[in-house]
C-alpha positions in Angstrom: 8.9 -20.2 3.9 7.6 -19.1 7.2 4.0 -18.8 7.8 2.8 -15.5 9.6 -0.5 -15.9 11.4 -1.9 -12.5 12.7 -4.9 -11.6 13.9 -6.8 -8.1 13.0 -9.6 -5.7 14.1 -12.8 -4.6 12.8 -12.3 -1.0 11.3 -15.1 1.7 10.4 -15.6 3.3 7.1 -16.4 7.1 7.4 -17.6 7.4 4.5 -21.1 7.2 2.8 -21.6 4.1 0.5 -23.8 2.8 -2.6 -23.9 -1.2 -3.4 -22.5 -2.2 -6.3 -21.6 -5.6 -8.5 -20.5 -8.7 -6.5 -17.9 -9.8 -9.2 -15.9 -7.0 -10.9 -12.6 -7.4 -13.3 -10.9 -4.1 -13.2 -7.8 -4.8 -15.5 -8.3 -7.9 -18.2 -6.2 -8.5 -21.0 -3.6 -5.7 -20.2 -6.6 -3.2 -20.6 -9.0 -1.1 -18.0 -12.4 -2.9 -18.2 -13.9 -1.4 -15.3 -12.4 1.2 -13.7 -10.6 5.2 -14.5 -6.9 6.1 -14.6 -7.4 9.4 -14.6 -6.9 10.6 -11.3 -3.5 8.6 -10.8 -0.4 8.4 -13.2 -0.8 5.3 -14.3 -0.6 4.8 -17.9 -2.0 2.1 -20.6 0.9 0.5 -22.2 0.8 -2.2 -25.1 -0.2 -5.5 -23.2 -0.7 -4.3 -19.6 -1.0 -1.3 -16.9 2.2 0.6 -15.9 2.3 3.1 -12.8 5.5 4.1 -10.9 6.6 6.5 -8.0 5.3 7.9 -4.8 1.7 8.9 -4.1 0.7 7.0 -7.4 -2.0 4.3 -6.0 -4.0 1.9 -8.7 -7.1 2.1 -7.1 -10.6 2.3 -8.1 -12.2 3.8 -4.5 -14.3 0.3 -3.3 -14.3 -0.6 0.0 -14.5 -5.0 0.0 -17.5 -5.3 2.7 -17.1 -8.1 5.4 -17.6 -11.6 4.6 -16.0 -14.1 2.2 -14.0 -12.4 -1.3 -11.1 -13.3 -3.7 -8.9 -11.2 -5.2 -6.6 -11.8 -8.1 -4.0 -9.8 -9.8 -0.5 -10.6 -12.7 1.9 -8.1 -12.5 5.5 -7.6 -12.8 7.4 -5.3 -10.9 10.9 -3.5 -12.6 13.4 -1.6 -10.2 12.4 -4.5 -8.1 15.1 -4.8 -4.7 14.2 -2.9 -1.5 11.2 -1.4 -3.7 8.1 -1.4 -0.8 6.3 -2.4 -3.9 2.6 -3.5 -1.8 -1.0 -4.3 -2.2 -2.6 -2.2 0.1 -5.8 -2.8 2.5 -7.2 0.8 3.7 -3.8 1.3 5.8 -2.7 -2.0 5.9 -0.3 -3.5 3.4 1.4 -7.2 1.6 4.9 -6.3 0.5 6.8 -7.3 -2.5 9.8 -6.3 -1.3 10.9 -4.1 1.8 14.2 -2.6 2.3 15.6 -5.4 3.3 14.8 -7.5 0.5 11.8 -9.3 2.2 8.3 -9.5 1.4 6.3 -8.3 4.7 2.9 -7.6 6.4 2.6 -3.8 7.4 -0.3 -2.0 9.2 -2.3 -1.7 12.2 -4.5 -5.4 11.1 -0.8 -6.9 11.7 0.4 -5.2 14.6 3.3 -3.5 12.9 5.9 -4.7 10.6 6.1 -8.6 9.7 9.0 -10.0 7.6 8.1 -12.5 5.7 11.0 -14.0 4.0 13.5 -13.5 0.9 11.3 -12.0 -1.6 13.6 -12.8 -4.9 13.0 -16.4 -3.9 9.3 -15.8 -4.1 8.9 -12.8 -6.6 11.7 -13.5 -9.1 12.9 -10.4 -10.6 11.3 -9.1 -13.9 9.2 -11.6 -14.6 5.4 -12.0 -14.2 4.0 -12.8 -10.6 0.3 -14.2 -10.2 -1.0 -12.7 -6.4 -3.6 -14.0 -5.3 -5.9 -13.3 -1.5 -8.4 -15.2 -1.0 -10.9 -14.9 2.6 -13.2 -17.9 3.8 -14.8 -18.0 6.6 -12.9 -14.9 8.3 -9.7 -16.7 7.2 -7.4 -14.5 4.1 -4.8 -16.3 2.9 -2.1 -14.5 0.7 -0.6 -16.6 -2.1 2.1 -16.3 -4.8 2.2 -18.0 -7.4 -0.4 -20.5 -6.0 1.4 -20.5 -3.0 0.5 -19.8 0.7 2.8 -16.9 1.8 1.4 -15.3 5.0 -2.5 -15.9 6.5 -4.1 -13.5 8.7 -8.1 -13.5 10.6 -9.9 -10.3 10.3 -13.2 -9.1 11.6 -14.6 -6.4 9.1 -14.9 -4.6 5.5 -11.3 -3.0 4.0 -11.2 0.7 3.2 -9.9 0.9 0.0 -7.7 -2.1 -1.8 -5.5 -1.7 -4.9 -1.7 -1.4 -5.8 1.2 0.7 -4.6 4.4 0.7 -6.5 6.3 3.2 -4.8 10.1 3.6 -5.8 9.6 0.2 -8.3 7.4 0.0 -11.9 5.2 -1.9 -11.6 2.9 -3.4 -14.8 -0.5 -5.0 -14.5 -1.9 -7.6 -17.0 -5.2 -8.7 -14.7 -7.0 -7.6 -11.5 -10.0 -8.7 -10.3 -12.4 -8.8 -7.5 -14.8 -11.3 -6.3 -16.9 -10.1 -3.2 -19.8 -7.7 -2.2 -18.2 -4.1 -3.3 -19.5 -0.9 -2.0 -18.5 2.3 -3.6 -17.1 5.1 -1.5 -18.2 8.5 -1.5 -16.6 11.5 0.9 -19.2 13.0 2.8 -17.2 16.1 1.7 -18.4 18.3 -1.3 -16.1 18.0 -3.9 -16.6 22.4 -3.8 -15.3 22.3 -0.5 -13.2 25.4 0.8 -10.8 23.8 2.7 -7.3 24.3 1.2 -5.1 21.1 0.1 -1.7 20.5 -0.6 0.1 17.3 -2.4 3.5 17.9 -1.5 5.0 14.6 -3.1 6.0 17.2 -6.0 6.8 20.4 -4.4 10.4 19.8 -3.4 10.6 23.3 -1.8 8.6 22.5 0.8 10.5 19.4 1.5 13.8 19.5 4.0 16.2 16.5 4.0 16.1 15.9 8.0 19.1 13.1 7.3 20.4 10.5 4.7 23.0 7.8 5.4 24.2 4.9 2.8 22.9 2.0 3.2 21.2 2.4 6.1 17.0 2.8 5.8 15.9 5.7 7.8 12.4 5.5 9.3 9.7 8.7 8.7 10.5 11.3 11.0 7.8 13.0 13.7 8.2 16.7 14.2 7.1 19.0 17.0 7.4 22.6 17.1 7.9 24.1 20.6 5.8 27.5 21.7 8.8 29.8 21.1 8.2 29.2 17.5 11.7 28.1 16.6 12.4 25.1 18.3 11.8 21.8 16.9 12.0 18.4 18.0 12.5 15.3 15.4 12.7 11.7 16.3 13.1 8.7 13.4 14.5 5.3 13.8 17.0 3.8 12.1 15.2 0.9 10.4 11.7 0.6 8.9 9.5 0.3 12.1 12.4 -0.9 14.4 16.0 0.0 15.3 17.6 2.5 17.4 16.3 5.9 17.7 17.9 8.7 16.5 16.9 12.7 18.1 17.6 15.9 16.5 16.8 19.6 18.0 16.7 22.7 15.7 16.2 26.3 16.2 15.5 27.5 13.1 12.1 26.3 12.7 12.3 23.7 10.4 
């Protein structure tokens, strides 16, 4: 297995913050012990946490302050290959399993996209995974299984930490955290005015751009030109890498 050393930045929090316990399980037993559900889709199932799909984070909104912290998690992961099944740091994130059936290292902390290696040979399918990340002394190491995957320096608090299955199932038996937790709170009024959209479900405000099989097609960037029609879209062909591909409309999108 090839050992990824990265280093990362210090990143701000805009956000205000209250201190809370040093040692918190979230998920023990198969059972929420100290944290809500109800703003995701996750679900309580007989002997664990289950959450699938897009825009459906396990989370419980604690940003892990700087200094040493452990964290530990058992989960199982169903609709396992090319999933980009993750445990996320603000926007950074440790892959499961990326379209090409690696695990990886995504993010601005890793400068980019990092393959990692075969992921079934680390994460065997269906069956239950212990993760572990563990920082000491500005060192975080990334284990499966009790074993070293990746290790990475960073300089600074995380924004937010919890799972992401994404187009996989994934089922959660423990999750834990061991460090000094501070809660985060939007400076923002939850009465604010400003209008929001979650457009994971609205599928009429979605436009295919392109699809091709096989192939992984990165997120497309958009512009839309003065005249109010034109529009400019670039993607590559690959998850962070490959060739670029450029489109022109003049319909407007």
């Amino acid at each position: 297995m090839r050992m990824i050393t990265i280093g990362m930045l210090a990143c701000a929090a805009i956000f205000s913050v209250c201190v809370s316990a040093d040692d918190r399980g979230l998920i023990q037993n198969g059972r929420v012990t100290n944290m809500t559900l109800k703003d995701s889709d996750w679900r309580q199932a007989a002997k664990w946490i289950e959450g699938a799909g897009v825009g459906n984070d396990l989370s419980d909104g604690v940003t892990l302050e700087a200094g040493d912290f452990r964290i530990k998690a058992r989960l199982r992961m169903l609709k396992q290959s090319g999933n980009a099944t993750s445990f996320f740091l603000g926007l950074n994130h440790f892959g499961f399993e990326g379209a090409r059936d690696t695990m990886f290292l995504s993010g601005p902390f890793f400068g980019g996209v990092k393959l990692l290696g075969p992921a079934e040979q680390v994460v065997p399918r269906g069956e239950w995974i212990d993760f572990e990340m563990v920082c000491k002394a500005g060192v975080i190491r990334f284990l499966m299984n009790n074993k070293e995957q990746a290790r990475a320096m960073h300089a600074g608090p995380f924004e937010r930490i919890g799972f992401r299955p994404w187009r996989a199932t994934m089922q959660v038996q423990q999750f834990s955290v061991r460090s000094k937790l501070v809660k985060i709170t939007p400076l923002l009024s939850r009465v604010y005015t400003i209008p929001t959209l979650h457009l994971s479900a609205q599928k009429y405000r979605q436009v295919i751009v392109d699809r091709e099989k096989g192939q992984y097609l990165g997120h497309p960037t958009t512009v839309l030109l003065g005249d109010g029609k034109t529009m400019l879209i670039v993607y590559p062909k690959g998850h962070g890498k490959g060739g670029i591909v450029y489109k022109r409309i003049t319909d407007g999108g």
